[in-house]
N, C-alpha and C positions, 0 to 999 in steps of 0.2 A: 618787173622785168623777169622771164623766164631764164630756165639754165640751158647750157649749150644742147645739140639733139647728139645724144651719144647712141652709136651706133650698137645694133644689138649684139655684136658677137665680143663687143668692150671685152676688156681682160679684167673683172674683177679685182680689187687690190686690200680690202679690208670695209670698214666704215668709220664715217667722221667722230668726232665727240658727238655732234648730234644725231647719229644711226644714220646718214647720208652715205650710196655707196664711194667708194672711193676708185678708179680707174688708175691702172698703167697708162701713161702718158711719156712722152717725150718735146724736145725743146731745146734747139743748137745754141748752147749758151757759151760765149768765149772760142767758138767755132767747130765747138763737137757735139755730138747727139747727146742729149745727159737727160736719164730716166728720171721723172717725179711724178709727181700727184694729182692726178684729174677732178677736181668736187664741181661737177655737173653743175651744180645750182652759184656757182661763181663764176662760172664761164673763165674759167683759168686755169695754169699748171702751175706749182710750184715744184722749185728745182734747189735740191739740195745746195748750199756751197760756204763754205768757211764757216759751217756751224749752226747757219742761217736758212730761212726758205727764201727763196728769190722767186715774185708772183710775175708772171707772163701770161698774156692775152692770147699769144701765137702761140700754137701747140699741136701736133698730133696725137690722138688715142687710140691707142695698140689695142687689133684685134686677134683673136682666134680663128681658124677656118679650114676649106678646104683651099685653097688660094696662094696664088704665087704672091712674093712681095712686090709690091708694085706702087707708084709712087704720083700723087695727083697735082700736078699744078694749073694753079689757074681754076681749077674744078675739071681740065681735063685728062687724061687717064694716058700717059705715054703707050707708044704702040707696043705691041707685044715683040717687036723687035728689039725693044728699048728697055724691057722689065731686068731688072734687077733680081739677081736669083741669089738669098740668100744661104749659099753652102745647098747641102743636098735638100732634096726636096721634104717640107716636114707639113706639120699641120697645124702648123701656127704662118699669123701674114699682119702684116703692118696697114693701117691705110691712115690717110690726112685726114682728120677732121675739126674745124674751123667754126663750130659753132651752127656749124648748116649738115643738114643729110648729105652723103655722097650721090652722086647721080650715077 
């Protein structure tokens, strides 16, 4: 079984014990967004907590861009009436991904 398809503009975060890159990721755990660790080839995020990793199947991996934050369910893309502007405009942007390409 293959690792999830990470998107190209992924945020980089380090690499594994075995030189695998590692991804910023996130993961609404206990009902807040809480930043962890993406390794591609496990198809998972782990998410800090009480000292612990806690491993999750669900997850988004945080990109870079030129791009508004904007938020995909279902696989489709809310209207640009409905994007979400994180604070002033920068050049960093969030997107879902689920183990599949974004469309």
């Amino acid at each position: 079984m293959g690792g999830c398809v990470v998107p190209r503009n992924a945020i980089p975060a380090g690499r594994s014990a075995t030189g695998e890159l590692i991804y910023i990721g996130r993961h609404e755990h206990k009902g807040e967004l809480t930043p962890g660790k993406v390794i591609a080839s496990q198809r998972c995020i782990y998410i800090p907590y009480l000292g612990k990793e806690i491993r999750y199947r669900d997850f988004e991996i945080l990109i870079q861009g030129e791009y508004p934050y904007f938020e995909r369910t279902k696989g489709k893309t809310k209207d640009k009436d409905q994007q979400i502007h994180d604070g002033p405009s920068s050049s960093s942007s969030r997107e879902l991904s689920r183990g599949t390409p974004p469309t």
